[in-house]
ROLO-285338 format. One record per residue: residue in one letter; x, y, z of N, C-alpha, C, O in turn. Coordinates in steps of 0.05 Angstrom, whole numbers, padded with zeros to 5 digits, always signed. Layout:
aXYZXYZXYZXYZ/...
END
This chain:
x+02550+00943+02626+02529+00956+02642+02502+00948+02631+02497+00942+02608/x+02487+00947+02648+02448+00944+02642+02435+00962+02654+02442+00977+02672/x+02405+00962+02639+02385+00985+02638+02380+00980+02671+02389+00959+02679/x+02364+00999+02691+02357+00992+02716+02335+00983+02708+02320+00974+02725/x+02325+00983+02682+02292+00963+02687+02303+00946+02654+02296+00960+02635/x+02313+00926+02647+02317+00920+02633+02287+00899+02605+02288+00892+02581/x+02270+00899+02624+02240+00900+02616+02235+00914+02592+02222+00905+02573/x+02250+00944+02594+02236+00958+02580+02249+00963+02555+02251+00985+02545/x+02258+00942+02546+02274+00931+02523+02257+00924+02503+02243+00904+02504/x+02257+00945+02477+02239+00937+02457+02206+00937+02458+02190+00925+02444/x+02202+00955+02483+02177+00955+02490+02162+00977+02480+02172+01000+02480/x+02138+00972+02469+02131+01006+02448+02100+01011+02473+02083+00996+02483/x+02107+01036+02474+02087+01044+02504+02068+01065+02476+02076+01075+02455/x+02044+01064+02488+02021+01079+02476+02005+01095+02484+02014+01106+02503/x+01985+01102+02479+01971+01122+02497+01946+01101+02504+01948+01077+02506/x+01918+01117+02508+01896+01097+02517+01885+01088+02485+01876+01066+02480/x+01886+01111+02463+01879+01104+02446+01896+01098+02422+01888+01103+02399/x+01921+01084+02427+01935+01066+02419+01956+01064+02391+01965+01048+02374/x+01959+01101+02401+01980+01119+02396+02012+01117+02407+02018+01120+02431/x+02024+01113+02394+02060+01107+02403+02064+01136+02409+02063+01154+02392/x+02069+01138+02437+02084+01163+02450+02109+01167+02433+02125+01150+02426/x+02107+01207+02426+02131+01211+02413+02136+01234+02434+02116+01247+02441/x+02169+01244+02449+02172+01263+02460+02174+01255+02486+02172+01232+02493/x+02178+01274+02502+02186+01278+02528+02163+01274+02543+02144+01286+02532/x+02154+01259+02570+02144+01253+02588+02154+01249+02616+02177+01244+02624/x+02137+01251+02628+02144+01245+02661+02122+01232+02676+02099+01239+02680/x+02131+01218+02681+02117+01194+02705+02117+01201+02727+02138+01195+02740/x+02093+01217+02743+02101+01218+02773+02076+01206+02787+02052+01207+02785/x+02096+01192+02801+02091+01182+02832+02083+01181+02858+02102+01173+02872/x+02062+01186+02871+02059+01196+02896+02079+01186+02920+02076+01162+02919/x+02089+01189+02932+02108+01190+02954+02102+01202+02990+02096+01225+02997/x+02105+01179+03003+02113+01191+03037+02136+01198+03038+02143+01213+03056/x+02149+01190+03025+02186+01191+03025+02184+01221+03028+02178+01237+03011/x+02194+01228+03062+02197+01254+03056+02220+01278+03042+02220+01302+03039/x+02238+01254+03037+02259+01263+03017+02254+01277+02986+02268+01287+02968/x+02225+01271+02989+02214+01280+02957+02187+01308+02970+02163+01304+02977/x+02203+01338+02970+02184+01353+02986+02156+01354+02971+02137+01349+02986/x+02150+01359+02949+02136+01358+02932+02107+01332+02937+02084+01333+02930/x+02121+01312+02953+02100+01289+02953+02100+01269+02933+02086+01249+02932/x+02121+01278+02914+02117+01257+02891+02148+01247+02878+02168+01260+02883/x+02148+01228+02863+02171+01215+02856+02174+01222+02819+02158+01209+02806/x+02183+01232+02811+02186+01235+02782+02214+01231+02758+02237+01239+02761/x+02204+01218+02740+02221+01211+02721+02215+01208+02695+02197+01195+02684/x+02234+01223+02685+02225+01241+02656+02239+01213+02641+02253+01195+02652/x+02231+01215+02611+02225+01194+02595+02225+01200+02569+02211+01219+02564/x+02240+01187+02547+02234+01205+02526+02229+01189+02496+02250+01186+02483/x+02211+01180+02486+02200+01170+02476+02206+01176+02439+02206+01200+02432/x+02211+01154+02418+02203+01154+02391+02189+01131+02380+02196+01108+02381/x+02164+01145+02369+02146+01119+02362+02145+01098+02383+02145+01073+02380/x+02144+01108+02401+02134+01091+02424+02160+01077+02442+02157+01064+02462/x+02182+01082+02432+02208+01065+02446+02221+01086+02453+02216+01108+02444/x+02244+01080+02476+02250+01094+02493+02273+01099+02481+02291+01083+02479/x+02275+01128+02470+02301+01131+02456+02312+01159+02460+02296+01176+02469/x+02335+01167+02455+02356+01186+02464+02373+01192+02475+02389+01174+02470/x+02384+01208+02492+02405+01219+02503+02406+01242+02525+02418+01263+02520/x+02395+01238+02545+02381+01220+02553+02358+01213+02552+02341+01230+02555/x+02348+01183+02546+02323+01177+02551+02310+01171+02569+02286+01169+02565/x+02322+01166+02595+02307+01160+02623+02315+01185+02635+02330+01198+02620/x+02310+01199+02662+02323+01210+02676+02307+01205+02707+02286+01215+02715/x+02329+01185+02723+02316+01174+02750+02323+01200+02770+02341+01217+02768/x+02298+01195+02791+02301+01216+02808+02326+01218+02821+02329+01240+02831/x+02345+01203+02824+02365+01196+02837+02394+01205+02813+02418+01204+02816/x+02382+01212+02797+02401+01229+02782+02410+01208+02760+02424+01217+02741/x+02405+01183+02761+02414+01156+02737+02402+01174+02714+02383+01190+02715/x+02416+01168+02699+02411+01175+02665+02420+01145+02647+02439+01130+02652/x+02401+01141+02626+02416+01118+02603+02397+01130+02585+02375+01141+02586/x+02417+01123+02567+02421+01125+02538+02412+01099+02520+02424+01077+02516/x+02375+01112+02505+02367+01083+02490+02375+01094+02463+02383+01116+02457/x+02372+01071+02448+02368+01082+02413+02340+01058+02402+02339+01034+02401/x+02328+01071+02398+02301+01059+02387+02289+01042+02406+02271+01030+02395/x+02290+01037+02426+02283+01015+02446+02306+00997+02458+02299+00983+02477/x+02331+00997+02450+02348+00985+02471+02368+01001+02467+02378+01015+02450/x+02371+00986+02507+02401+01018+02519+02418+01008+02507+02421+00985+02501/x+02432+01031+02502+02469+01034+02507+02480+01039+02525+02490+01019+02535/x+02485+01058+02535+02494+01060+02557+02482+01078+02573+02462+01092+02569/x+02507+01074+02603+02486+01100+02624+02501+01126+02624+02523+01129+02634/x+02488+01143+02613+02504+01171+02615+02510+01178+02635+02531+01190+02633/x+02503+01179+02653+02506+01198+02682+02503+01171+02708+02485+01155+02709/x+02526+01173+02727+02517+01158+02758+02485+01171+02763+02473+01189+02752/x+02480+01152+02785+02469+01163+02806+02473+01185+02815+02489+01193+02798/x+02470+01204+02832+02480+01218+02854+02502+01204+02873+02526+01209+02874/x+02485+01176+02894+02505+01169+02903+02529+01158+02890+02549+01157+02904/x+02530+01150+02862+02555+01146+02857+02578+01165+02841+02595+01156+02826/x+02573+01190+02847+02585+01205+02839+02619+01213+02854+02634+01230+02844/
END
C-alpha cells in the first residue's frame, strides 16, 4: 500500500516563523461541493517536530486514515468510506 500524497514523505512542515508543527491540526478548504454542508473540506493531521506522525496521522474527509511514524507511512488504518 502507499500514502494518497506520497510527497509528503520526510517532509518537516513549519509555521511562518519557522517552528516544526507539534500536535493535531486541520487544514480546511473552501468548497462548492455541496456534499460538504459546512462549505468547506477538512483534514485533520497530526504532526511531531514537524513530520507527519501517528495513529492516525492523516484523517481524509472521505474517511482514509494512514498511519506515519516520524515522516514516513506505514500503513492505512482505515478504508475510505467508499471502500468499506
Amino acid at each position: 500500500m502507499t500514502p494518497r500524497q506520497p510527497q509528503l514523505q520526510n517532509k518537516v512542515f513549519k509555521d511562518d516563523k519557522g517552528v516544526p508543527y507539534n500536535g493535531q491540526r486541520v487544514i480546511v478548504v473552501p468548497t462548492k461541493d455541496k456534499n460538504y454542508f459546512s462549505g468547506y473540506i477538512e483534514t485533520w493531521v497530526t504532526y511531531n517536530n514537524g513530520k507527519l506522525h501517528g495513529n492516525p496521522a492523516i484523517i481524509y474527509p472521505d474517511g482514509l486514515e494512514e498511519e506515519w511514524d516520524n515522516g514516513k507511512f506505514v500503513k492505512i488504518s482505515s478504508p475510505a468510506y467508499r471502500d468499506c
